[in-house]
N, C-alpha and C positions, 0 to 999 in steps of 0.2 A: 404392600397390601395384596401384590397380586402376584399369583406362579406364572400364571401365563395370560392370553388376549382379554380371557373370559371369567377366570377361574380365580375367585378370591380366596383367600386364605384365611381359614377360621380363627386364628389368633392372630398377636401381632408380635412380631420376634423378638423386639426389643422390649416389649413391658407384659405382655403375656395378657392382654386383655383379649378375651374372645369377642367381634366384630358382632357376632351375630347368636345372642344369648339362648332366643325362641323363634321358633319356625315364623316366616311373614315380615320380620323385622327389617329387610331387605324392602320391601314393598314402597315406600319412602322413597328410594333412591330409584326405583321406577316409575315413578311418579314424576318426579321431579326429571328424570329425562326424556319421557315422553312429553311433558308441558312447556320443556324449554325447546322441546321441537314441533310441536305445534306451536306455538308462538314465533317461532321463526317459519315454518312453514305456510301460514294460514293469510297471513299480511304480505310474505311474499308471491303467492297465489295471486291475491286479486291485484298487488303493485306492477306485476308483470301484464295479469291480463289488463290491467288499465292501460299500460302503456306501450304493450306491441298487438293486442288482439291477437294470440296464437288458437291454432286449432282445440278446439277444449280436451278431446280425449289424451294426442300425446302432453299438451301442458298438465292435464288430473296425472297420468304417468309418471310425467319426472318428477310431480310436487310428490307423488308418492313413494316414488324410490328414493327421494332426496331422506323422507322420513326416516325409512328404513334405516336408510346409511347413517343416518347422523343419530339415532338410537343405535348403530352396533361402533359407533366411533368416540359418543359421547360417553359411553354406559360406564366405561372405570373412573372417570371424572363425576359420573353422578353418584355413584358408588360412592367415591373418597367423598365429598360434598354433603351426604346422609352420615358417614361416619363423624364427622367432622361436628354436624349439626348433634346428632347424639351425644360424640364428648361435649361441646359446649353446654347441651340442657341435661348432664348430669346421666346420662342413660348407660355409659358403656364405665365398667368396672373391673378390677381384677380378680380374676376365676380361680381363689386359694386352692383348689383340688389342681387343677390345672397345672397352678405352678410348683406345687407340691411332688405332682409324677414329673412337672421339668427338669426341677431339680436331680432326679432321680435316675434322669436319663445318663448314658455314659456322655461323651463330648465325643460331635461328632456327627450325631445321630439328628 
């Protein structure tokens, strides 16, 4: 699903379904990896400050670069997770014009 760390691929090479039909549709899968890190971030906050009283500024700190990291480490996993949820509820389809110029291409290409 993906060229590289960040960068999804607007079809899928094997069935030719485009991933991401209208602008925003991706939105879902940023969602859902921001929520699943606050979720994890927001209870390990006050688990920690319950049980060692750290200084508050560097503990706010790491809860907050913990966020960051785990939204640029989780992001292809929420990614595939929104795809996955759209095939399931019927949303992702094959794009006949699509696989029409596929076809069309030499091999190779």
């Amino acid at each position: 699903m993906f060229d590289g760390l960040l960068n999804m691929r607007k079809t899928c090479d094997v069935c030719g379904v485009r991933f991401e039909r209208q602008a925003g549709e991706s939105v879902g899968g940023m969602y859902l990896n921001l929520g699943l890190a606050e979720l994890s971030a927001i209870p390990g906050f006050f688990i920690v400050d319950a049980l060692f009283d750290p200084p508050f500024i560097p503990h706010l700190l790491f809860w907050l670069a913990y966020t960051l990291v785990f939204c640029l480490l989780f992001y292809r996993h929420a990614r595939g997770l929104w795809v996955s949820i759209a095939y399931l509820t019927g949303g992702l389809q094959t794009d006949d014009d699509y696989q029409k110029a596929r076809d069309r291409q030499p091999p190779g290409r």
